[in-house]
C-alpha positions as CSV (number, residue, x, y, z in Angstrom):
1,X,138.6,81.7,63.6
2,X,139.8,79.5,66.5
3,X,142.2,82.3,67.7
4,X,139.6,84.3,67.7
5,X,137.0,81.8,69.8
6,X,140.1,81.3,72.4
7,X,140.3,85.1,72.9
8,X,136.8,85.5,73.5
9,X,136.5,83.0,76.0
10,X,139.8,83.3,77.8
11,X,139.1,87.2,77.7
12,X,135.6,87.1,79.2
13,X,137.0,84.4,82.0
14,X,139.9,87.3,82.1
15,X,137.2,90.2,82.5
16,X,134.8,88.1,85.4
17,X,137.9,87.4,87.5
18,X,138.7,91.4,87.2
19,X,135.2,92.8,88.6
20,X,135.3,90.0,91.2
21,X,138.3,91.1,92.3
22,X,136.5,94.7,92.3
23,X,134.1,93.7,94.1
24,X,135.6,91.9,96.6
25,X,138.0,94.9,97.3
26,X,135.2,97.7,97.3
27,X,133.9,95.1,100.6
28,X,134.1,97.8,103.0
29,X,134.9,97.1,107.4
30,X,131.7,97.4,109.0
31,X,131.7,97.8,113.2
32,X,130.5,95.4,115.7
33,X,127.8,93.3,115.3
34,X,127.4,94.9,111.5
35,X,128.2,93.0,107.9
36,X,128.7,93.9,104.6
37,X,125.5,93.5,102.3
38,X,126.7,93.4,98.6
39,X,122.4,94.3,97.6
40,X,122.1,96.9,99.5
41,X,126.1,97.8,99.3
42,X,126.0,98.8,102.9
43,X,126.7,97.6,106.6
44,X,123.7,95.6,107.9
45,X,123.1,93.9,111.4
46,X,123.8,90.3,111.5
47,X,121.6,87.4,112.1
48,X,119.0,90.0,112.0
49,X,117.1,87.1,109.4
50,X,117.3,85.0,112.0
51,X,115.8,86.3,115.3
52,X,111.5,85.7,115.5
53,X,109.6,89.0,114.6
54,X,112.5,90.8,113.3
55,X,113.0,92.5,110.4
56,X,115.2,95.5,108.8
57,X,114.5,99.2,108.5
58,X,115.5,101.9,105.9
59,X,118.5,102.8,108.3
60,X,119.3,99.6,107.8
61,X,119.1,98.3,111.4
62,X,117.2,95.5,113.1
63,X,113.8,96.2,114.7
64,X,111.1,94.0,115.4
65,X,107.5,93.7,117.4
66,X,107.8,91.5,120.3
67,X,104.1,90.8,120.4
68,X,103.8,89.3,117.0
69,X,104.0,89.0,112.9
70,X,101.2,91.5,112.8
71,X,102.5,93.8,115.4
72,X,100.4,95.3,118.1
73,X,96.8,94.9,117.2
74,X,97.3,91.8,115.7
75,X,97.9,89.5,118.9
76,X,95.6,89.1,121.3
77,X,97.7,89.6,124.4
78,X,98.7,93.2,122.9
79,X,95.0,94.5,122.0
80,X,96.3,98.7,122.5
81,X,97.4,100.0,119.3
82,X,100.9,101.7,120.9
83,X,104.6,101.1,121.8
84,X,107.2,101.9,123.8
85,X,111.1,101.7,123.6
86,X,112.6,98.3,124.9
87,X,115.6,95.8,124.8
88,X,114.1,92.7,123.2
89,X,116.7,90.3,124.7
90,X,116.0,88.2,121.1
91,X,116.3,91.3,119.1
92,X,120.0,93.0,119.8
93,X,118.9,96.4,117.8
94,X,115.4,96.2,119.0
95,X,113.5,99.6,118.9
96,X,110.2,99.2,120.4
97,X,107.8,96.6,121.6
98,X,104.4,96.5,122.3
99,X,102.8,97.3,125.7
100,X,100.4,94.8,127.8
101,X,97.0,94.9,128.3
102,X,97.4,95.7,132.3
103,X,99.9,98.6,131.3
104,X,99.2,102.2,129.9
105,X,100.5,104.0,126.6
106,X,102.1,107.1,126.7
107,X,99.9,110.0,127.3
108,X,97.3,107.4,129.6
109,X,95.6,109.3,132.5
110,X,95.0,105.7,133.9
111,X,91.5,103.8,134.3
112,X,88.7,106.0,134.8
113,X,85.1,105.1,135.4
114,X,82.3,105.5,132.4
115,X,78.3,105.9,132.7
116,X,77.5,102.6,132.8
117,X,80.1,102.5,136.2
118,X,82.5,99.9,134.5
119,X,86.2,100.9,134.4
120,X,87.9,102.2,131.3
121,X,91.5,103.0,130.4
122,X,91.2,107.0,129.6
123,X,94.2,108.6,127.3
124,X,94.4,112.1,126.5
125,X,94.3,110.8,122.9
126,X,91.2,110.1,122.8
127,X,90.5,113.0,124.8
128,X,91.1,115.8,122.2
129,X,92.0,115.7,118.6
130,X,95.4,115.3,117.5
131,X,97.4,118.8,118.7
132,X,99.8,117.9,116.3
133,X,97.2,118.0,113.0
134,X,95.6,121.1,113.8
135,X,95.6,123.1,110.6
136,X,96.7,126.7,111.0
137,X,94.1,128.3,109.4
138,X,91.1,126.6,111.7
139,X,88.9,127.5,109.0
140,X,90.0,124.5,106.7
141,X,89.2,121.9,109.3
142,X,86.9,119.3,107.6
143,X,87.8,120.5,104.2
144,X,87.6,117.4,102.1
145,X,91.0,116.7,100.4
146,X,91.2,113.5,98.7
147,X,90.2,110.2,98.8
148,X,90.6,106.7,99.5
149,X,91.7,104.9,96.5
150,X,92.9,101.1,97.5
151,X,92.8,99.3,101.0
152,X,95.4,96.2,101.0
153,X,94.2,95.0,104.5
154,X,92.7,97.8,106.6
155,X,93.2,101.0,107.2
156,X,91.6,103.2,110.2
157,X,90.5,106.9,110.0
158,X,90.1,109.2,112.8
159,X,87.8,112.2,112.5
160,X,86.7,114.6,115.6
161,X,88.4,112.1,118.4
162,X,86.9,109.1,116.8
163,X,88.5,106.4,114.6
164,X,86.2,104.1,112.2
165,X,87.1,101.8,109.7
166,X,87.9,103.0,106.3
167,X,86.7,101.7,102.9
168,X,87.8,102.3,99.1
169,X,86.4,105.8,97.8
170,X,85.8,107.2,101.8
171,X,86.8,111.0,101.4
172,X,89.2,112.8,103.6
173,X,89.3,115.9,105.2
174,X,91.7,118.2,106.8
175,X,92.4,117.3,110.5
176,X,92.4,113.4,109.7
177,X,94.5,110.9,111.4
178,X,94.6,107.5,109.5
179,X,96.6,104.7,110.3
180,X,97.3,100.6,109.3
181,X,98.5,97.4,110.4
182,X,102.2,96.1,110.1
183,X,101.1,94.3,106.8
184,X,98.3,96.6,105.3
185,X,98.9,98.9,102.3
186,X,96.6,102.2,100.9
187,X,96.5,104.6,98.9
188,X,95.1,108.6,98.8
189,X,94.8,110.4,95.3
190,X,94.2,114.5,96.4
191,X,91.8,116.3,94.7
192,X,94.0,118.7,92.1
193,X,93.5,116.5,89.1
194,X,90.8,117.8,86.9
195,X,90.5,116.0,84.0
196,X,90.7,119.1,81.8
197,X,93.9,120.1,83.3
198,X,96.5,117.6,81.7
199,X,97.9,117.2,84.9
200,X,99.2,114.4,86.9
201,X,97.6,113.9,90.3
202,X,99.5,114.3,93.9
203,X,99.5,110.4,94.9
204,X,100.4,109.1,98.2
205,X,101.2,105.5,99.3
206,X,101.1,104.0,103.1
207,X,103.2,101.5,104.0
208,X,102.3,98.7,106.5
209,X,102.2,100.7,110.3
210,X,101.7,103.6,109.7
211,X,100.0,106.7,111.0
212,X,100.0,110.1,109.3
213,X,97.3,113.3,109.2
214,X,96.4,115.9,107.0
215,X,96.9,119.0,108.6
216,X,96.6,121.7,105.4
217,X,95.1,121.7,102.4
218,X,95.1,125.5,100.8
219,X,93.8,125.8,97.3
220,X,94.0,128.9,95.4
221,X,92.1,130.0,91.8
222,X,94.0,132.5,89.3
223,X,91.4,134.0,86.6
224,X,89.1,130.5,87.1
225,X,92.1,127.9,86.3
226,X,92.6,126.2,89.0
227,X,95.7,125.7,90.6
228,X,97.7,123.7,93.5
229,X,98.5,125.8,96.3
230,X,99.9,124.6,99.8
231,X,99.4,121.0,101.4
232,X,100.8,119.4,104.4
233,X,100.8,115.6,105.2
234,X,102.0,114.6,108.8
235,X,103.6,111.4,109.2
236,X,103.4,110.4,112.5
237,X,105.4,106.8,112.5
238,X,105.8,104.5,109.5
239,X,106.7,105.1,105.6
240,X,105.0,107.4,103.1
241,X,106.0,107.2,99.2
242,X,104.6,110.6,97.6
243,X,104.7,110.9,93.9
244,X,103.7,114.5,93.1
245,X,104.1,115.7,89.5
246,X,102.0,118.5,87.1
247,X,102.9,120.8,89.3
248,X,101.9,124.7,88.9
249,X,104.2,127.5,89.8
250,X,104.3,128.3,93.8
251,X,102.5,125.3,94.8
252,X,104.1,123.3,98.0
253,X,103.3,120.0,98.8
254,X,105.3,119.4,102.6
255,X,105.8,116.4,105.2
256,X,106.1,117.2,108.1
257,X,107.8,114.5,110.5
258,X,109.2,115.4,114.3
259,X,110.6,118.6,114.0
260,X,111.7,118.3,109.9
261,X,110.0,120.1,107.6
262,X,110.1,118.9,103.8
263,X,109.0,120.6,100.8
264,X,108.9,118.8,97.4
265,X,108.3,119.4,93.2
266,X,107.6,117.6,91.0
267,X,108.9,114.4,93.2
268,X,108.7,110.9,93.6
269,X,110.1,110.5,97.6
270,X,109.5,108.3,100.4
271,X,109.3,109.4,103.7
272,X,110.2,107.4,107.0
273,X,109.7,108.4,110.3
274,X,110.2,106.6,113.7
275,X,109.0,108.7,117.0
276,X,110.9,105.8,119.2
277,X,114.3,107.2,117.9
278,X,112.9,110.6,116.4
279,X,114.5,109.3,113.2
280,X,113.5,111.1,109.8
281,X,115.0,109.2,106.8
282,X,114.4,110.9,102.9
283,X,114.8,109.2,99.9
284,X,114.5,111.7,97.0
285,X,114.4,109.4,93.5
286,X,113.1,112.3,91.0
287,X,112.9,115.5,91.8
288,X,114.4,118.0,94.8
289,X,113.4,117.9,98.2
290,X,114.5,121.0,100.3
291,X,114.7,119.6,104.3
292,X,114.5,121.7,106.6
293,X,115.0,120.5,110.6
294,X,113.2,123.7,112.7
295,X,115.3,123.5,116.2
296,X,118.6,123.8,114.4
297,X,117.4,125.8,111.4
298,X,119.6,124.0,109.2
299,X,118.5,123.5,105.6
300,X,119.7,120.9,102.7
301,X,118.5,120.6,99.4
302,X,118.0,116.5,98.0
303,X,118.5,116.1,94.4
304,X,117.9,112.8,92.4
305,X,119.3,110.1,94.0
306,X,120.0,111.4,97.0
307,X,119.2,110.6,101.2
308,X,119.7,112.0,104.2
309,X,118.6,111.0,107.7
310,X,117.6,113.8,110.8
311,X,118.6,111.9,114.1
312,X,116.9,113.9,116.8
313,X,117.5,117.0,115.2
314,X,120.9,116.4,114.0
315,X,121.2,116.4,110.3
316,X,123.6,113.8,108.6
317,X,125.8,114.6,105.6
318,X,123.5,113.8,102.2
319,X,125.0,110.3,100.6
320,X,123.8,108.9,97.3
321,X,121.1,106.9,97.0
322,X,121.7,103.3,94.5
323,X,119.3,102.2,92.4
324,X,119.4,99.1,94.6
325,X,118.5,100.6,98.0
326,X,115.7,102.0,96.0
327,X,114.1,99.2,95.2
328,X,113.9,97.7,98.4
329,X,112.5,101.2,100.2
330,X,109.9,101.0,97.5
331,X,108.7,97.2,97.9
332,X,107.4,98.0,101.2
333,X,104.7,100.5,99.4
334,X,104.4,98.2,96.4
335,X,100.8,97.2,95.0
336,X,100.2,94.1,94.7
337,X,100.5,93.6,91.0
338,X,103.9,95.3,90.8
339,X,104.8,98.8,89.3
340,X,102.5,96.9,86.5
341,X,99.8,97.5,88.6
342,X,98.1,100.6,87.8
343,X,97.9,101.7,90.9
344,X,101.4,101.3,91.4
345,X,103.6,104.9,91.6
346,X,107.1,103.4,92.0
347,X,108.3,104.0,88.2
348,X,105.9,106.8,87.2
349,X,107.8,107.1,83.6
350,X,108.1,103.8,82.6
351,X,107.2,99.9,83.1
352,X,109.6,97.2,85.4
353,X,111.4,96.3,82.6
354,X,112.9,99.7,82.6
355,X,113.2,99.6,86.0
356,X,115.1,96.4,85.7
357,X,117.7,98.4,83.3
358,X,118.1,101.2,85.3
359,X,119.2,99.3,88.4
360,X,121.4,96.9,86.4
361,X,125.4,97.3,87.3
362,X,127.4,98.4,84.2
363,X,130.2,96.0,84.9
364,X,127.3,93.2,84.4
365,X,126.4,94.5,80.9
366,X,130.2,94.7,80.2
367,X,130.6,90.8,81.3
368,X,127.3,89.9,79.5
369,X,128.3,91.5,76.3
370,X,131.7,89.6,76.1
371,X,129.7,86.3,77.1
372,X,127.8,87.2,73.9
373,X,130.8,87.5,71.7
374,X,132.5,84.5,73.3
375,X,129.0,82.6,72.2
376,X,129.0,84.2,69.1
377,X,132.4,83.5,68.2
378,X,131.7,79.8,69.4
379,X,128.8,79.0,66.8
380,X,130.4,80.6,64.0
381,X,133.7,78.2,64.8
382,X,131.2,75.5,65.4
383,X,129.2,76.2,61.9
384,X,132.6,76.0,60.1
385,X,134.1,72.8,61.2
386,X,130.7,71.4,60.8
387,X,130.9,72.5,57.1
388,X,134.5,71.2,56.8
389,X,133.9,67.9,58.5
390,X,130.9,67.6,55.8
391,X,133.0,68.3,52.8
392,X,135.3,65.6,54.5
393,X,133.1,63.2,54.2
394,X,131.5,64.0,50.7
395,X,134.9,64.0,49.0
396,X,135.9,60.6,50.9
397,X,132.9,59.1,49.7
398,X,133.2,60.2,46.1
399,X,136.6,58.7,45.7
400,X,135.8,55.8,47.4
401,X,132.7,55.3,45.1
402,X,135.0,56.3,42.0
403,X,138.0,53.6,43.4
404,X,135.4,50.7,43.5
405,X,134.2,51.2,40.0
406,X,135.0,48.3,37.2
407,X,136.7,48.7,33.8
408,X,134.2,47.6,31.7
409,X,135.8,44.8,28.8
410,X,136.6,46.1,25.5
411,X,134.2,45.1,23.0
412,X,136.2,42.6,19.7
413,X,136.4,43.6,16.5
């Protein structure tokens, strides 16, 4: 038994120092300015934790807002909802800041004078409706599509050239813009769930900042059932996680961001795009995603627990996506409550505690088991000289009681 105690312990010690040592040598050399993150197993700006208003991205790189925690709308020096690329001398992988009050955003014709005679700041914007969300049949525009199910903060809708503020259970159409803050959330449930169906409803979740548009929404009927037919969400800037499941045969649900097209089944994806850098970054967790980047014509089909990233039109090799970079991609689309919150989509087919499973390391279960034996081993030693040091003591006892006993005197005759 104690041999078998020491060789637990001393081979569990044994087995730690071996994955260490695995771990340590799997530390890969990272370039200027880069380290090696162990949680995200990947090469991440330094300091980036460290400069005000900075934060990281999906690729991994430092960006921040130079106006503010809650980005441009949120301070009042920076009241225009836009950006612009910029060197943040705090920020050494700064993407974009936001513009002044006195300056103009992109696509600005400059101040122009109203009825009333004041001046006004005119942008070709507001001008028109969105060029890029014009539905190609212009026969759905206004087609109502889905709805608003949850509003963490605010979210903004923009119909016809003008935005409002949205509100849980506001409908949507074809043609709409909608957009957040840097620390809002919301969700859109589409309308292809009737209840009779059995089927599982196209769900999609905003991150904080971001802008996206309905551009198609194409239903068709076969002999009265009804069934999901071709719908296209634009994502203008920010993070989108769809999770689209119950699908019928030849529906399409696509994102469209810059000039990538990608179509998705039976999916759970998120979607990020930033127009600064014209970066399109998938991450596919279920399901296939077939990516398609229009000037280049190149095509690549995402499997489970794959990514890719479309850098101005260039299309990177597809790497595999850990359970751990998962899980911090989906945190920024969380609910509140968790993926126990019923409005939460980032585990579809199961509960955190699964989730918690899935993205353990099997080298941890491996150490945790032998800990376990090692413990085990440990009471069963400790149980059994326990019991010997007990029948120790009885056995001392009764020949001590036995020892101390007199003769008693024989009686006469």
């Amino acid at each position: 038994m104690k041999f078998w105690h020491g060789w637990s312990a001393h081979g569990s010690l044994l087995l730690a120092l071996i994955v260490f040592s695995m771990q340590v040598a799997a530390v890969h050399e990272c370039q200027s300015g880069y380290n090696w993150d162990r949680r995200v197993i990947g090469c991440i700006q330094t300091n980036c934790e460290d400069v005000e208003h900075a934060f990281y991205n999906y690729g991994l790189n430092c960006v921040c807002y130079a106006c503010g925690d809650r980005g441009c709308t949120g301070d009042e020096k920076f009241q225009k909802p836009c950006r612009r690329p910029a060197d943040y001398a705090g920020c050494p992988g700064c993407l974009y800041s936001c513009i002044g009050p006195d300056d103009l955003c992109p696509g600005e014709q400059g101040p122009v004078k109203d009825d009333s005679g004041t001046q006004t700041t005119g942008s070709s914007d507001d001008a028109e409706p969105d060029v890029e969300c014009t539905p190609e049949d212009p026969g759905q525009l206004g087609k109502q599509v889905g709805t608003v199910s949850y509003i963490s903060g605010e979210l903004e809708i923009k119909r016809q050239g003008e935005w409002f503020k949205a509100e849980e259970g506001d409908i949507l159409e074809v043609g709409d813009s909608f957009r957040n803050g840097l620390e809002d959330l919301a969700r859109i449930h589409f309308f292809d769930d009737p209840e009779d169906s059995g089927e599982e409803p196209w769900v999609v979740d905003l991150s904080g900042d971001t802008n996206s548009c309905v551009q198609d929404y194409i239903m068709s009927d076969d002999a009265g059932v009804p069934a999901r037919g071709n719908t296209v969400v634009r994502i203008l800037n920010g993070i989108l996680h769809a999770v689209t499941k119950g699908w019928k045969q030849g529906s399409i649900f696509s994102v469209k961001a810059g000039t990538t097209i990608c179509g998705i089944r039976g999916t759970d994806v998120v979607f990020s795009y930033q127009p600064e850098t014209k970066e399109t970054s998938v991450y596919v967790h279920e399901g296939t995603v077939e990516v398609n980047e229009t000037v280049t014509g190149e095509t690549r089909m995402l499997k489970a627990g794959q990514q890719i990233v479309i850098r101005d039109s260039k299309v990177s090799e597809i790497k595999p996506l850990s359970s751990e970079q998962w899980e911090m991609i989906v945190d920024k689309t969380e609910m509140p409550g968790g993926s126990d919150d019923p409005r939460s989509t980032s585990v579809p087919d199961g509960s955190r505690s699964k989730r918690v499973l899935d993205s353990t390391p099997n080298w941890l279960w491996v150490l945790a088991g032998g800990g376990m034996l090692a413990g085990g081993a440990f009471l069963i030693a400790s149980g059994t000289l326990i019991l010997i040091i007990l029948f120790i003591i009885i056995k001392w006892r009764s020949r001590g009681k036995k020892s101390g006993e007199k003769t008693p005197p024989m009686e006469e005759d």
